[in-house]
C-alpha positions in Angstrom: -20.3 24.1 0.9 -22.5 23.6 4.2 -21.4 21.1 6.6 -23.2 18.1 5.4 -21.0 18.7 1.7 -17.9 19.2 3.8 -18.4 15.6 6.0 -19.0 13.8 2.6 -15.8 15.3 1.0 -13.3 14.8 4.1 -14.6 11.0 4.1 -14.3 10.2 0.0 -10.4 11.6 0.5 -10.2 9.1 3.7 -11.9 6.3 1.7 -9.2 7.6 -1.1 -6.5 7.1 0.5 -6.4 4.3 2.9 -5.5 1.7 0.3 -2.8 4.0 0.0 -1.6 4.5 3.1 -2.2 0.4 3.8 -0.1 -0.4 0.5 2.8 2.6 0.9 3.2 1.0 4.7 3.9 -2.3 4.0 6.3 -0.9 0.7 8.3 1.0 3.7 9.4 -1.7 5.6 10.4 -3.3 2.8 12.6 -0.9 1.6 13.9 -0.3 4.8 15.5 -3.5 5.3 17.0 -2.8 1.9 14.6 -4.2 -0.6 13.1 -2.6 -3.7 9.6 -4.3 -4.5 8.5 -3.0 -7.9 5.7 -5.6 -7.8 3.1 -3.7 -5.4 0.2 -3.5 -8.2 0.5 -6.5 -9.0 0.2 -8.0 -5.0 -2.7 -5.5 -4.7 -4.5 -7.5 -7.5 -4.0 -10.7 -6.0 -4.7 -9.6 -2.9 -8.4 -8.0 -4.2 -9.7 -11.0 -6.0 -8.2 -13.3 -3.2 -10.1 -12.0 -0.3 -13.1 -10.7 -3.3 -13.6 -14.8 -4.0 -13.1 -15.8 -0.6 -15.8 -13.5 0.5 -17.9 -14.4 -2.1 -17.6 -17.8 -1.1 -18.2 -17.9 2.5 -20.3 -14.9 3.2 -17.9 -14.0 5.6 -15.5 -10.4 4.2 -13.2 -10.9 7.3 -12.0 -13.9 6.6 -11.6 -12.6 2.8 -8.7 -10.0 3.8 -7.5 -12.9 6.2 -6.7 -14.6 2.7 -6.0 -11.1 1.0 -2.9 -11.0 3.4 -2.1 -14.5 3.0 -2.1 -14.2 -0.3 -0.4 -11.1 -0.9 2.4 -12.5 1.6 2.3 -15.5 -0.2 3.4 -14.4 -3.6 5.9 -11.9 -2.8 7.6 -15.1 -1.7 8.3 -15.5 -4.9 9.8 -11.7 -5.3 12.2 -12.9 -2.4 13.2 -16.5 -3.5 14.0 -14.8 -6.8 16.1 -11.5 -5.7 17.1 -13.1 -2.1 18.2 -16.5 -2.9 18.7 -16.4 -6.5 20.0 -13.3 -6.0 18.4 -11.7 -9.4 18.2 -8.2 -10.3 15.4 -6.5 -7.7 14.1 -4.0 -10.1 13.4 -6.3 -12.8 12.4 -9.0 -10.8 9.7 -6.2 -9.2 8.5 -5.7 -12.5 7.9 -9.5 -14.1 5.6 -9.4 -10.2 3.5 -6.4 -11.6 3.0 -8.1 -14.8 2.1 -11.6 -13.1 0.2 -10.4 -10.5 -2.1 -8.6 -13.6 -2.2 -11.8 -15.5 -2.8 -14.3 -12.5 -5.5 -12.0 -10.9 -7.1 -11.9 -14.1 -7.0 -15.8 -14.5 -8.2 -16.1 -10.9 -10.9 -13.5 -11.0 -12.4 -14.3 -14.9 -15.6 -16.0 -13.2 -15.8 -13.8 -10.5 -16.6 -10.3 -12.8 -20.2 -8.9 -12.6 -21.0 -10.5 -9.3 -21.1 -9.0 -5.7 -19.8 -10.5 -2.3 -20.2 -9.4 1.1 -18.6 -6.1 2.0 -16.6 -5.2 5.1 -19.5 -2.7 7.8 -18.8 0.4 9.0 -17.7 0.0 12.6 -20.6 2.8 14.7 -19.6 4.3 17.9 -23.0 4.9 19.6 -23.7 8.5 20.5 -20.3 9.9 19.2 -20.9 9.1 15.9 -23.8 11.5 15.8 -21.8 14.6 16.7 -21.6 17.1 13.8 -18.8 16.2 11.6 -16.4 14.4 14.2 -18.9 11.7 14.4 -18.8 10.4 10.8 -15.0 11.3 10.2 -14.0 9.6 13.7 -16.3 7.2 15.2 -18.0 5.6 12.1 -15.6 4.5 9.7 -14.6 1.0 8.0 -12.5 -1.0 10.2 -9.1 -1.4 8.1 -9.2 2.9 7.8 -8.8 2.2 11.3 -6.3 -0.4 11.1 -4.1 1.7 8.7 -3.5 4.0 11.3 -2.9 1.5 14.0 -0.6 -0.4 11.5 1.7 3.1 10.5 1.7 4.2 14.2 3.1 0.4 14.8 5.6 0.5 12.4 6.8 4.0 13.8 6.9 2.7 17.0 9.0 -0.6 15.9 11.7 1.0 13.7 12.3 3.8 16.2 11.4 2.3 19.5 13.0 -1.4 19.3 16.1 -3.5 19.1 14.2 -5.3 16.4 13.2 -2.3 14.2 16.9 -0.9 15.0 18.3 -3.9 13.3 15.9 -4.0 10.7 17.3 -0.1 10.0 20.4 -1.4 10.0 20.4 -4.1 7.5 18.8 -1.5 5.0 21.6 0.8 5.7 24.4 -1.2 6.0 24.0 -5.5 5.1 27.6 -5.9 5.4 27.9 -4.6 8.7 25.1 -5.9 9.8 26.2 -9.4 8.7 29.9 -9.3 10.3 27.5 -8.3 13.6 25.7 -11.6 13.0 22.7 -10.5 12.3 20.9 -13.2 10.0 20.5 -10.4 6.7 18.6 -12.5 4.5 16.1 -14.2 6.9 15.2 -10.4 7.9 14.5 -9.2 4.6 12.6 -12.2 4.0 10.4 -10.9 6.7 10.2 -7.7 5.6 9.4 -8.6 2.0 6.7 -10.6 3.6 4.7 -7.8 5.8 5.0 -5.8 2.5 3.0 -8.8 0.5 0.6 -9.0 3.4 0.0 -5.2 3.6 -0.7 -5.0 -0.2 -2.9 -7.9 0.0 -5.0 -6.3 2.7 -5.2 -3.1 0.3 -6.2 -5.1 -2.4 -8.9 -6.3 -0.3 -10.2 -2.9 1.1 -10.5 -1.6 -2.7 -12.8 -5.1 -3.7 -14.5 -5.7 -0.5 -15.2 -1.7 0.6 -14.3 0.7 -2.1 -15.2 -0.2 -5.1 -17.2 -3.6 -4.0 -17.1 -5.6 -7.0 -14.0 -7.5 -9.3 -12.1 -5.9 -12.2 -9.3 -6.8 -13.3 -8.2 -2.7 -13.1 -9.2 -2.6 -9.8 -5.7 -1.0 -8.3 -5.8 1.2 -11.1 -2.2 2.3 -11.0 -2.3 2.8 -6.9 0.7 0.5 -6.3 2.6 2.5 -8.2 1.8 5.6 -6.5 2.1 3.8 -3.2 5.9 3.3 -4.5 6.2 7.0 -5.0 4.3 7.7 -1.6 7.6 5.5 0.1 9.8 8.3 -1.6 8.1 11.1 -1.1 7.7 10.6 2.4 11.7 10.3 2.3 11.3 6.5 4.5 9.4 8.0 7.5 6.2 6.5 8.4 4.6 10.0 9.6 5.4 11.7 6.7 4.0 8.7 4.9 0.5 9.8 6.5 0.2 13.2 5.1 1.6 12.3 1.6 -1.4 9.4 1.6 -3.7 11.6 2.3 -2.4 14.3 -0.1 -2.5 11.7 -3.3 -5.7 10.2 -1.9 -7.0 13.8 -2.1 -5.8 14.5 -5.6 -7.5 11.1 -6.6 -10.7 12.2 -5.5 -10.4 15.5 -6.5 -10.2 14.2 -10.3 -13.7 12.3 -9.6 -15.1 15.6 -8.2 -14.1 17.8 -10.9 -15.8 15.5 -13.1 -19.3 15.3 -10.7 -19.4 19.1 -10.8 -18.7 18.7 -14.9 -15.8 20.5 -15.1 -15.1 21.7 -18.6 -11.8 19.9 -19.2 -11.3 16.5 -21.2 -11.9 13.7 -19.0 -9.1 12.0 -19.6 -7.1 14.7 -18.5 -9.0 15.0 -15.2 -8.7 11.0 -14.9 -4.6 11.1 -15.2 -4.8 14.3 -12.3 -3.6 12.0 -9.7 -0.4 10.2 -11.9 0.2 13.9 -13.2 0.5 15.0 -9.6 2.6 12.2 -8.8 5.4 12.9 -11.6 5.2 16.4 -10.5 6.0 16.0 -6.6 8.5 12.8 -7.4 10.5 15.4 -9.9 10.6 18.3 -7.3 11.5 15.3 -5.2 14.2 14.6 -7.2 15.9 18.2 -7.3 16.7 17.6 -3.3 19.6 14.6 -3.5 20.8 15.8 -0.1 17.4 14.9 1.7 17.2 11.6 -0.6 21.2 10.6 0.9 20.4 11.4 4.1 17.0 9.0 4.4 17.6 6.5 1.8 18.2 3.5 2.9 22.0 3.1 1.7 21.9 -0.3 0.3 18.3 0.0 -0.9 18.4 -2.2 -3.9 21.7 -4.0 -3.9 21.6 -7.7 -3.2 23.4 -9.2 -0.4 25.8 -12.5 -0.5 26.8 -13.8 2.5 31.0 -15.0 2.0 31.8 -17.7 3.7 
């Protein structure tokens, strides 16, 4: 591969992976307030044809994953009203959000398929984005690739560096304790539940209004659910996050470039690489319960009533 070949592979796995990385961040501070959001597919397809129809609408992309987050944190209102208030079972509640978030982003988007909208522009450094390699990869690159790494380094910084993300940690480890301190559990959570909605909203927006520039009602093609797996894998640490992104993002695109270079092995099978990779790491994952104790958030999952 000369260098030209190299540049275009190292930005297809960026492209790859940043609804990944925008999705899986979001995901991790919700499960580290102790919440366990199932429904990430399904917020990622609202999120896509809400910011895909707003573009389309006003000609302006920006403003469409402005609505994208809205939208995103809008409806996983519903996941925390539900498990929060109502105080219903998290995992299946997650699920019944996958499975509305297909059918109401297929509703929303039916007279939206087959047409284009404005896309999000590169963002062009002059001068350094002409250097050899660094220039492409670095200085001229889509504006939320950018923010995705602005957006983990903030979250790394905010559950490690303040009181905020400090109680935030401790309400995901510990709601009772938390609680008798008088921190407000469910208010928090609501929060977090929220950021998570609004970063899968903006994901869904990066794969309709940069990635793959056009509606489907597949568009997230499974990618919320490895984004759930990403959370795990990364054992709830937002720089670890980065690197398994990047390593799923590369074993998506790696399944399209075996098939460019017409690889002799079924399609299919190339097509389910990524999800086969993703089983694979989640059940060597799996083998190691004494790294999963120590990171898990310990009441990740368990709902929290407040006695009086």
């Amino acid at each position: 591969m000369n260098l030209y070949e190299i540049t275009s592979f190292v930005l297809s796995i960026i492209s790859a992976s940043t609804p990944l990385l925008l999705a899986a961040s979001g995901e991790l501070v919700t499960e580290r307030s102790g919440v366990l959001n199932l429904g990430v597919e399904g917020l990622m397809l609202v999120g896509a044809i809400a910011g895909f129809a707003t573009a389309h609408t006003t000609g302006n992309a920006y403003l469409g994953v402005v609505v994208a987050m809205l939208a995103g944190a809008a409806i996983s209102m519903i996941f925390a009203a539900l498990t929060l208030t109502l105080l219903a079972n998290q995992i299946a509640t997650g699920l019944a959000l996958t499975i509305f978030g297909h059918g109401f982003a297929a509703l929303l988007g039916a007279g939206y398929v087959g047409i284009s909208a404005p896309t999000l522009p590169k963002i062009v450094v002059p001068v350094l984005s002409e250097i050899p390699f660094l220039g492409p990869v670095l200085f001229e690159q889509n504006i939320l690739i950018y923010f995705s790494f602005a957006a983990l380094f903030g979250i790394w910084w905010f559950l490690r560096k303040t009181h905020a993300g400090l109680i935030l940690r401790a309400v995901g480890d510990s709601h009772d304790a938390a609680h008798a301190m008088g921190y407000p559990v469910i208010p928090i959570r609501y929060a977090a539940i929220a950021f998570g909605g609004g970063m899968a909203g903006i994901a869904g927006a990066y794969l309709s209004l940069y990635y793959s520039p056009l509606w489907s009602q597949d568009l997230a093609a499974g990618r919320g659910w490895i984004a759930l797996a990403l959370v795990v894998f990364s054992a709830w640490r937002p720089l670890w996050l980065l690197a398994g992104a990047y390593l799923f993002g590369g074993i998506t695109y790696l399944s399209l470039y075996l098939q460019g270079l017409g690889v002799p092995v079924p399609s299919p099978l190339i097509s389910a690489l990524p999800y086969v990779g993703t089983v694979v790491v989640l059940v060597l994952i799996s083998r190691d319960r004494r790294r999963t104790r120590l990171n898990q958030p310990a009441c990740l999952g368990k709902s929290f009533h407040a006695v009086a």
